[in-house]
C-alpha positions as CSV (number, residue, x, y, z in Angstrom):
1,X,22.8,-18.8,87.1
2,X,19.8,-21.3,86.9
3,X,18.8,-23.7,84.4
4,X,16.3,-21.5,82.7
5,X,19.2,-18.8,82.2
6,X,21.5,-20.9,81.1
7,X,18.5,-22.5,78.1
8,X,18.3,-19.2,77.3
9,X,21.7,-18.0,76.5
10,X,22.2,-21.5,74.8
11,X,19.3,-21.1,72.3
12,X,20.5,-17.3,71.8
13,X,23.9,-18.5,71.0
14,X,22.8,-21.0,68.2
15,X,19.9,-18.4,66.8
16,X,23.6,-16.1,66.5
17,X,25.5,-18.7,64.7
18,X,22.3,-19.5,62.1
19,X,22.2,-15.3,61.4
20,X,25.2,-15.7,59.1
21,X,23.2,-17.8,56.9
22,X,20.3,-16.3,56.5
23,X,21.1,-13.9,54.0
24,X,22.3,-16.6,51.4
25,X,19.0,-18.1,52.0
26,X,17.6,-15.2,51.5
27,X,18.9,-14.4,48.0
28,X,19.2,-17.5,46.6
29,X,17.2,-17.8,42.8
30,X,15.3,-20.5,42.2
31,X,16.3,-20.6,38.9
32,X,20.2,-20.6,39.9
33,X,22.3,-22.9,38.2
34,X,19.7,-24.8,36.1
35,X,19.2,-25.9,32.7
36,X,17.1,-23.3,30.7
37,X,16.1,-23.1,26.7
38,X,14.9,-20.5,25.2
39,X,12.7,-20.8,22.5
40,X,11.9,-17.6,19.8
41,X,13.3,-15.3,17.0
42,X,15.7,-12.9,16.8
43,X,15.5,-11.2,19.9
44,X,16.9,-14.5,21.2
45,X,18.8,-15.6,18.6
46,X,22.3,-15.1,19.2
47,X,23.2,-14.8,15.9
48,X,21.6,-11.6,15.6
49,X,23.4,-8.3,15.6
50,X,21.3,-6.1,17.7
51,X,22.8,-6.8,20.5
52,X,26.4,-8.1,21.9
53,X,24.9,-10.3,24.3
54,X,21.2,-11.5,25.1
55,X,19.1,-11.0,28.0
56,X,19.6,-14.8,28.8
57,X,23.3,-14.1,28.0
58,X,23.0,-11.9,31.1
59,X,20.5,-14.5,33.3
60,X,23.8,-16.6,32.3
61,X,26.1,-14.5,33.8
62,X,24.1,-13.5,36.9
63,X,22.3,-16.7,37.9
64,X,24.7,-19.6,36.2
65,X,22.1,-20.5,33.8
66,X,23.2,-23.1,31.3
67,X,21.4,-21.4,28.3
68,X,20.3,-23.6,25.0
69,X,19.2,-21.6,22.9
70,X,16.9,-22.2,19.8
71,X,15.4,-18.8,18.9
72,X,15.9,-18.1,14.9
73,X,15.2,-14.8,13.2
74,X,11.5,-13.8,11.8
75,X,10.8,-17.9,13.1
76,X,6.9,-17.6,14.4
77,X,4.8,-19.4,16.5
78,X,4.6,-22.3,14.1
79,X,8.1,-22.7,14.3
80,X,7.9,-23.5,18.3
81,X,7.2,-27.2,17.8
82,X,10.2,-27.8,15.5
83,X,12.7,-25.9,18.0
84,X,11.4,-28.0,20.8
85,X,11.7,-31.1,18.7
86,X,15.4,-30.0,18.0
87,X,15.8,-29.2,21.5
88,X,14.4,-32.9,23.1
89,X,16.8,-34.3,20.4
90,X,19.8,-32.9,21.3
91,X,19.4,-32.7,24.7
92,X,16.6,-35.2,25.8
93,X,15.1,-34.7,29.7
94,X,18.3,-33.0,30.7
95,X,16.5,-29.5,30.6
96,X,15.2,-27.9,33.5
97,X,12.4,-25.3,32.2
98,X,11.8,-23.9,28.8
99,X,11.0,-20.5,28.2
100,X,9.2,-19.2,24.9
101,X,9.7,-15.5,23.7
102,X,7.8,-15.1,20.2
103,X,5.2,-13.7,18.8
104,X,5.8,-10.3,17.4
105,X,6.5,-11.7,13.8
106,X,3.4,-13.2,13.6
107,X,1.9,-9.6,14.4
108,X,4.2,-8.0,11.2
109,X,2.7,-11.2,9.1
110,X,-0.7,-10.6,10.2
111,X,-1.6,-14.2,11.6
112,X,-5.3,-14.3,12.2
113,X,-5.9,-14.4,15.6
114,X,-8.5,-17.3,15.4
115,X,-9.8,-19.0,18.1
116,X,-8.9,-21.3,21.1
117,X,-11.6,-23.9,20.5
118,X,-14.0,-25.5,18.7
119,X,-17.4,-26.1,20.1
120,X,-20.0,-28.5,19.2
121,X,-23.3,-29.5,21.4
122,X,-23.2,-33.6,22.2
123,X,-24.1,-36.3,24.7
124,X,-22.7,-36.8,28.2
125,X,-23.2,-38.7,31.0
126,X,-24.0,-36.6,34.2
127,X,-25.6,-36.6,37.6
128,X,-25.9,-34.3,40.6
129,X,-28.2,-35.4,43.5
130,X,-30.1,-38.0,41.2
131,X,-28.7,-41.1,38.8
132,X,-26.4,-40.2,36.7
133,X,-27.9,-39.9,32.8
134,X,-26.8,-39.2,29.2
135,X,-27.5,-35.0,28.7
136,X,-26.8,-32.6,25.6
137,X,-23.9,-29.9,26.8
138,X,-22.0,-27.5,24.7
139,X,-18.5,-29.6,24.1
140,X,-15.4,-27.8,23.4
141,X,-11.7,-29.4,22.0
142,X,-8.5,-27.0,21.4
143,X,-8.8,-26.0,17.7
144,X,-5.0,-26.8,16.3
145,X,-4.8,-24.7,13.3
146,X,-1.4,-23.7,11.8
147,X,-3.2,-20.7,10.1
148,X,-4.8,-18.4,13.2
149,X,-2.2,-17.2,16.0
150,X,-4.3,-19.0,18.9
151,X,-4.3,-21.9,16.6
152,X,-0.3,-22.0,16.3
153,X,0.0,-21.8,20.2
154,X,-2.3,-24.7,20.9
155,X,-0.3,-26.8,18.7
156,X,3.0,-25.1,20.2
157,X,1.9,-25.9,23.8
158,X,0.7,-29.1,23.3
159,X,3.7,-29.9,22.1
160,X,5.6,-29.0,24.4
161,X,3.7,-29.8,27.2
162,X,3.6,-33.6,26.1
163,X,7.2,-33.3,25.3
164,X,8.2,-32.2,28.2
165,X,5.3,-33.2,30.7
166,X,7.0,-32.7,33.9
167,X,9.3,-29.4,33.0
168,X,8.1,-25.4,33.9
169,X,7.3,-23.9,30.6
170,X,6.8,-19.9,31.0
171,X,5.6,-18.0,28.0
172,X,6.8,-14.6,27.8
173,X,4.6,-12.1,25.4
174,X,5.6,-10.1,22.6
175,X,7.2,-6.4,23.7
176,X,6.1,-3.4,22.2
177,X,8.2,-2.8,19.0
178,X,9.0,0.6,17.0
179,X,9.5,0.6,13.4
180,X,11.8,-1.6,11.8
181,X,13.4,-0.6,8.6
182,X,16.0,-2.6,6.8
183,X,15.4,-2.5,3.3
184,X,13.1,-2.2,0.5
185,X,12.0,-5.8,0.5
186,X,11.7,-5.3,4.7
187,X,10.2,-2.4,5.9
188,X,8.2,-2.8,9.1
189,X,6.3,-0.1,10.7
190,X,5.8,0.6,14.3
191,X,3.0,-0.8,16.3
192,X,0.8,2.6,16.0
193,X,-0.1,1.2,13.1
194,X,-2.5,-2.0,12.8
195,X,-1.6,-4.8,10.7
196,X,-2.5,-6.2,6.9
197,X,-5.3,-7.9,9.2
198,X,-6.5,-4.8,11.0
199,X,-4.9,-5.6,14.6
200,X,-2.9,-4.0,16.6
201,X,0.4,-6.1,18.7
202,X,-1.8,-5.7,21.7
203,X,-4.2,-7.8,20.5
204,X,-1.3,-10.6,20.0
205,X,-0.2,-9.6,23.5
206,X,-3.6,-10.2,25.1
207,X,-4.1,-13.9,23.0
208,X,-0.7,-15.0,24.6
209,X,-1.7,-13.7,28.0
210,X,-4.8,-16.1,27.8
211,X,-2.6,-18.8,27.0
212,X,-1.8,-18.7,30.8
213,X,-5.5,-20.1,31.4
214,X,-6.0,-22.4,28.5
215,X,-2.9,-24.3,28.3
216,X,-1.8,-24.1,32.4
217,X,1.5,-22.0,31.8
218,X,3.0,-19.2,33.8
219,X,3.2,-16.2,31.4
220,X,5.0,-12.9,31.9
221,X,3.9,-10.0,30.1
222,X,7.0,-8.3,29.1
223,X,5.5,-5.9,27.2
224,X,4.2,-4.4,30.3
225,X,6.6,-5.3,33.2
226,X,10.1,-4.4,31.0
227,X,8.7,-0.6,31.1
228,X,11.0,-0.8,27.4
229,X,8.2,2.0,25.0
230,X,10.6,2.0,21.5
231,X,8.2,4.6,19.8
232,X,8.9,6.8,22.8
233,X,12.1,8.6,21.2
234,X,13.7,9.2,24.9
235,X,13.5,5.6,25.1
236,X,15.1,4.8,21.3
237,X,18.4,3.9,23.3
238,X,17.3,1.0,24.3
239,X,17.5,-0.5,20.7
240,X,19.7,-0.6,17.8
241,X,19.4,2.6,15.7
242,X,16.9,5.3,16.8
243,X,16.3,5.7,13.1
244,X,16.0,2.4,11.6
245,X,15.6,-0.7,14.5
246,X,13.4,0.2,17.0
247,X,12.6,-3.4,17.0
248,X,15.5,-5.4,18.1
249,X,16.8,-4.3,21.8
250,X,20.5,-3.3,22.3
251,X,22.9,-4.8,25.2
252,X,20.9,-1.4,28.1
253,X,18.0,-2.9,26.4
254,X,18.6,-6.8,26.9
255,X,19.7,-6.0,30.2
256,X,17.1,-4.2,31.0
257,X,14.6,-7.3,29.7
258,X,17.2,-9.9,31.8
259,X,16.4,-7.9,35.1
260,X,13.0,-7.8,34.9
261,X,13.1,-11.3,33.6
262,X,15.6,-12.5,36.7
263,X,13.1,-10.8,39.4
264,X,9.7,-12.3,37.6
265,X,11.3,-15.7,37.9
266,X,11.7,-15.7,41.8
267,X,8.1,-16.1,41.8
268,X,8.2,-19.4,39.7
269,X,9.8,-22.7,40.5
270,X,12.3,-23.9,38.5
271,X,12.1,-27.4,38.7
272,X,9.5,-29.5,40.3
């Protein structure tokens, strides 16, 4: 046997003993075993009875997240910036990503949608191929307004953005919801119908897709990806009561939302 056989067989043998390994590096989530919170209402909340146990009850079991959890029931976007506050205070920087789920509630309320900025014409200094001089642009700043739906996630963002400047932050949008009918006092119909500010959810849905461009964060549209259609009655068994909470998923329909969830992270790092 000459040299060059016996290079070969060696290199073989040590591309054999490294197969065994590949598949765990194959399979292994970026998200696994990190520090995640979860920001919303009460699809999140755990404290709400539509469900047993969350979809990031499930990302818990299947991926080792350690889940803190902040969402409270009918909370809106407005509510964002004092859940992160509480969130920074009881854990500090010890959080690996934060994931906001929210929205719909501002649909039922109907938020105005509003806009992302404000835009004025002023003075700039500029120059391309000749000295640089003052010129008259448009100039747009983020319009912060607690009142409009755009407005509440720019001060969300912000927020948490400058709270946590170095963390993932993915924004999930609102999923499509049937009608919700508790009681007299809260009696929500489904999303065929537009709201007491003539929109639809979609429109909500669409404003926190463009969040992804204005604010620099990785958003998954749930609505779309989770395949879950509540008004669809062959689908009403993925909620609470196919007669009165097509709103609020049940445990198939959290762990329906978890998967999906689980296989849109892969795409995303974690931590940085």
């Amino acid at each position: 046997m000459n040299n060059y056989s016996k290079k070969t067989i060696v290199m073989l043998l040590c591309l054999l003993l490294a197969i065994p390994a590949l598949p765990q590096m194959l399979v292994s989530h970026p998200w696994q075993g990190k520090r995640v919170a979860y920001l919303g209402d009460s699809i999140t909340d755990p404290r709400n009875k539509g469900s047993k146990k969350k979809y990031w009850g499930f990302l818990q079991d299947w991926l080792q997240i350690t889940p803190y959890v902040y969402g409270v029931s009918g909370r809106q976007w407005n509510d964002i910036p004092r859940q992160v506050k509480q969130c920074y205070e009881e854990h500090g920087d010890e959080v690996d990503a934060i994931i906001i789920f929210i929205g719909t509630n501002d649909y039922n309320a109907a938020v105005p949608l509003g806009v992302w900025y404000d835009e004025c014409e002023d003075s700039v200094m500029a120059g391309i191929h000749e000295p640089k001089h003052m010129v008259k642009r448009q100039h747009r700043t983020p319009q912060y307004n607690d009142k409009t739906y755009r407005g509440r996630i720019n001060i969300a963002l912000k927020q948490v953005k400058e709270t946590y400047p170095h963390k993932q932050v993915v924004v999930l949008t609102p999923i499509h919801r049937g009608g919700f009918y508790a009681n007299d006092r809260n009696w929500q119909p489904s999303e065929d119908w537009q709201n007491g500010c003539g929109e639809y959810v979609t429109a909500y849905i669409e404003a926190s897709k463009e969040a992804a461009a204005v604010w620099a964060v990785p958003v998954i549209d749930w609505s779309a990806v989770s395949g879950l259609m509540p008004i669809l009655d062959v689908q009403s068994d993925y909620f609470k009561s196919a007669d009165n909470d097509r709103l609020h998923p049940n445990d198939e329909g959290h762990t329906r939302l978890a998967r999906t969830l689980m296989y849109q992270l892969l795409t995303l790092p974690c931590t940085f």
